[in-house]
N, C-alpha and C positions, 0 to 999 in steps of 0.2 A: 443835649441832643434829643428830637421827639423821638428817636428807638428807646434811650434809655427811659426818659419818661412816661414813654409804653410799659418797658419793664417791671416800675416802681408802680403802677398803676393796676398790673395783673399780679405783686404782690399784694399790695394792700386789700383787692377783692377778694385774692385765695384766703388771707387769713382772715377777714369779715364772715366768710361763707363757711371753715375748719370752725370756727368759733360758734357759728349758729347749727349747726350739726348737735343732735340729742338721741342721736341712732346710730347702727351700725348701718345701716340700709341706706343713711340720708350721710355719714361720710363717708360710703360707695360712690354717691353719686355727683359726691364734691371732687371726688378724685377721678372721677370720669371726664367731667366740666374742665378740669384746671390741668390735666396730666392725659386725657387719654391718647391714644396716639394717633386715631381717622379725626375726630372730629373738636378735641382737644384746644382749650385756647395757648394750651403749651407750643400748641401745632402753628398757631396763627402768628407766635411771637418767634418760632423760629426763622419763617419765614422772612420775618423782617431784616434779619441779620443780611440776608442776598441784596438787602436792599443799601445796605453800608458803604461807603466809601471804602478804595483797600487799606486807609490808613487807620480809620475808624471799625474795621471787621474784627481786630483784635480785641479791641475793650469792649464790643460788643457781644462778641464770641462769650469772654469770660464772665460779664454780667450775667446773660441768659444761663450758663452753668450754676453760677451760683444765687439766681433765682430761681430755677427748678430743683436744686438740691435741697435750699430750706422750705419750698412746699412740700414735698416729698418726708423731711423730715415730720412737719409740724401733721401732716396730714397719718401717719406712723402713730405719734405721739396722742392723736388723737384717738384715732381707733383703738390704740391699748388702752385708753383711760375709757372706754365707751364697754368697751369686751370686758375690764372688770369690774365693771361697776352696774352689769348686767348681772355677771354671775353674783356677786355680792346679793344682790336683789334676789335674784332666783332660785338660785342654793341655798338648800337648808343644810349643806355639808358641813359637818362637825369632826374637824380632825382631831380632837381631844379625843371620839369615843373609840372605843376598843373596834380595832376591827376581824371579819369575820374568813375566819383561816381556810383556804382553797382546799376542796378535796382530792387528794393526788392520787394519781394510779398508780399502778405497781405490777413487775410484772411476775409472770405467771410461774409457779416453783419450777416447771417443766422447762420453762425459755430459760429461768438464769439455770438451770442444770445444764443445759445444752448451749450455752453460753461459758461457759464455765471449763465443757470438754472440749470447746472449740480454743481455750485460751490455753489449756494444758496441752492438746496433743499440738497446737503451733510451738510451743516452747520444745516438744520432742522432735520437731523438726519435719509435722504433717501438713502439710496440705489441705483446704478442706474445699472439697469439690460436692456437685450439686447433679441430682437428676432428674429425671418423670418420674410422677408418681403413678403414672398410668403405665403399661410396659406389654411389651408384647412375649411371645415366651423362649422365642430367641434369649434374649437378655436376662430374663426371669428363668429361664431353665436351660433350655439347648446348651447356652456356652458356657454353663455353671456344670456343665455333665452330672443332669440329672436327668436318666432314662426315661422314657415316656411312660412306661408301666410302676414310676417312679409313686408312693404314696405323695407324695407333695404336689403332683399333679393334680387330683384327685379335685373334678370341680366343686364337691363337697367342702373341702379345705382351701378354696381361693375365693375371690370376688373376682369372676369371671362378666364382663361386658356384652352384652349378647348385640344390641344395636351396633355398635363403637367394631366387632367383630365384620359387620354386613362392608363398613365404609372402609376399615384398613386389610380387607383380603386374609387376616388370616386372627387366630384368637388375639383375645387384650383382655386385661386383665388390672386389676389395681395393684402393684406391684408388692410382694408376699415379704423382701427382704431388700434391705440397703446393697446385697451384695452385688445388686444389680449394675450400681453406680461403678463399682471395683471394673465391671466388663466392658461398659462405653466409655471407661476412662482409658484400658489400654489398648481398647482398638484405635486410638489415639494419639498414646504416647507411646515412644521407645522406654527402653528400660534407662536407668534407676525409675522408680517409681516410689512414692512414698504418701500416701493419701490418706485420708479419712472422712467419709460422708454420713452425718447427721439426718434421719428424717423420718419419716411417718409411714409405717407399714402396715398394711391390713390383712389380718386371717380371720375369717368366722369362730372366734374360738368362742364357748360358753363366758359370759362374763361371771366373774368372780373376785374375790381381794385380790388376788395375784394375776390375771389375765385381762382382758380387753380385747374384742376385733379391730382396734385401732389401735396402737402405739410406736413409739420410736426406738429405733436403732440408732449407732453407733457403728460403722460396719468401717476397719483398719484394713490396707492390704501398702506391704513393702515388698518392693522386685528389686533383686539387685545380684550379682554373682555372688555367692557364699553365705544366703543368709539362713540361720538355723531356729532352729526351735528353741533355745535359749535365749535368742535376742526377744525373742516372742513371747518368753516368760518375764523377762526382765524389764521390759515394756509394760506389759499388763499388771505388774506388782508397784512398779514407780506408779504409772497413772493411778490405780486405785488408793496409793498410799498419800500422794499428792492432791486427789480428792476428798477423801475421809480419815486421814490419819494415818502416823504411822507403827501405829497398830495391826491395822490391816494384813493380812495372811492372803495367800493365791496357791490354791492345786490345783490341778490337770487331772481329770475324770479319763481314761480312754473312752471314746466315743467311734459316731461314725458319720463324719458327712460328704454326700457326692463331691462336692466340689475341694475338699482337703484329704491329703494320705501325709500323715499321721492326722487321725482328729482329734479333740477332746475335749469337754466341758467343762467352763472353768468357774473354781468357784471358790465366794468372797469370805473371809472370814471376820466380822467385824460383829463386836458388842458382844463376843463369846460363842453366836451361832453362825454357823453355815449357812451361803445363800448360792443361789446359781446364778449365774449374771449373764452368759451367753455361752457361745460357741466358738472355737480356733483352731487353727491347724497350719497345716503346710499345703504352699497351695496345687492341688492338683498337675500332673505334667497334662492331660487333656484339656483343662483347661488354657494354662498357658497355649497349644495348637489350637484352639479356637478361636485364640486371639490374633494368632499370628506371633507368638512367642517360642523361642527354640527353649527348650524345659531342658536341652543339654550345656547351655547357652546362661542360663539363669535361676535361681529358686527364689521363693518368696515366701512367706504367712500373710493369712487372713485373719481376722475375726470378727466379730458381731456381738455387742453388748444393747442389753436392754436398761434403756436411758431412764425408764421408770423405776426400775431397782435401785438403782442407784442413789435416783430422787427419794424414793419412799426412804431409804436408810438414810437419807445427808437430813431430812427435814422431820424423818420420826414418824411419819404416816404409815399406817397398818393396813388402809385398803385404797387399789387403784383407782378403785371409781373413785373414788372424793376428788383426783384432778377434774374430771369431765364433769362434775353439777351442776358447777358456773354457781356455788355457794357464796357469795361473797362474803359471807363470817367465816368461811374459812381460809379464804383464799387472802384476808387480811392479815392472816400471822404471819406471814411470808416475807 
């Protein structure tokens, strides 16, 4: 039939023209000529097929398949012999020689510490929830019942916003403690409550080995009916023993803070000396009415751990500033 010998004819040209191809760019454009699909002489032999007798469409049909599949092949076959034998040429690569080992990052002693208290207090059955570090003083004081004539007030002792003041009506401030989070969390929730929020608090304090105007808390608060100041010690002794060994030692300071009755500061005992690690207590009944909690209804503990203490003891560091140089010989031992 003249279709078939159409067909054998637009073979023998594809592989004449795959054959003479010495480029990737010249069997592009072998495969354009022979295969493309507007303008394609693949295009012109299909056509012929409509031109078939119905009893002749069939053998026609299956020739055209299996002459565009071995152009297709040959033209495949081609290209790869063309692509390495380019690189061959072009590459000086030598996979014999030693190759040169990727500089990896790592991360910062502060994130896996805080990574670390987020893996132990999920396993105590916490929560960890998230909040502004910017805060107004509702949040920051008001519901924490801390008095306005309160020293913690004291614009001396906050990082108080004075622009940020103009646009949201009333003071703002960079938020002073995590226990902020404990507040927008139960104006939120009903009781049980069981959280703990992780993050970066700011006070102007003198820098020195042991302070910073910038560091992190730890700030725990559990609501639920009947809970006591022992679950509160018994807590605070597994996490620290489950961080640093169980070595570790935990006392109760009597103390005093607005927002807890009983307070107390607690403190670490590891490597033979005492350290002070934060603040805890039981959580205020005006508090809980601030929140919209019956404080005859429910009790709870708070507390607040400084995440750097922790860090400087887990890793042997002696002074806070070395996290913040962005030293990177030191920041490698890690």
């Amino acid at each position: 039939m003249d279709i078939l010998q159409a067909f054998s004819d637009y073979l023998d040209a594809a592989k004449t023209a795959i054959a003479s191809a010495s480029t990737l760019e010249e069997i592009e454009q072998v495969r354009i000529e022979y295969l493309g699909q507007k303008k394609g002489k693949a295009r012109e032999l299909q056509s012929l097929i409509g031109k078939a007798s119905k009893e002749e469409k069939p053998v026609v049909g299956k020739r055209f398949n299996e002459v565009r599949t071995e152009v297709t092949a040959l033209l495949e076959t081609r290209r790869d012999a063309l692509g390495s034998g380019a690189t061959e040429v072009e590459s000086d690569f030598d996979p014999t020689l030693p190759g040169i080992a990727p500089r990896l990052g790592n991360a910062h002693p502060i994130t896996k510490t805080i990574t670390h208290f987020r893996e132990l207090m999920g396993r105590f059955g916490f929560q960890v929830v998230e909040g502004p570090e910017i805060e107004d003083e509702r949040h920051n004081f008001d519901a924490l019942n801390i008095p306005e004539d309160h020293p913690a007030r004291d614009p001396l002792d906050n990082f108080y916003i004075a622009t940020a003041q103009k646009t949201a009506g009333g003071p703002i401030l960079l938020r002073s403690q995590t226990s902020t989070v404990q507040i927008r969390t139960m104006e939120q929730v009903k009781p049980p409550v069981r959280i703990v929020s992780l993050g970066r608090v700011y006070r102007p304090d003198t820098f020195d080995a042991t302070h910073s105007c910038m560091f992190h808390q730890m700030e725990g608060l559990m609501v639920d009916k009947h809970v006591t100041m022992a679950q509160l010690k018994t807590l605070l002794s597994l996490f620290a023993r489950s961080f640093l060994g169980p070595d570790v030692e935990i006392r109760f300071r009597p103390s005093f803070f607005p927002f807890t009755e009983p307070s107390v500061e607690v403190d670490m005992k590891w490597g033979g000396t005492w350290l002070e690690i934060g603040g805890a207590g039981m959580v205020d009944p005006n508090v809980f009415r601030a929140v919209g909690y019956d404080p005859e209804e429910v009790s709870g503990f708070a507390f607040g751990l400084g995440i750097e203490r922790f860090c400087m003891k887990h890793f042997e560091v002696d002074d806070i500033r070395r996290f913040y140089e962005n030293d990177v010989r030191f920041l490698q031992q890690f």
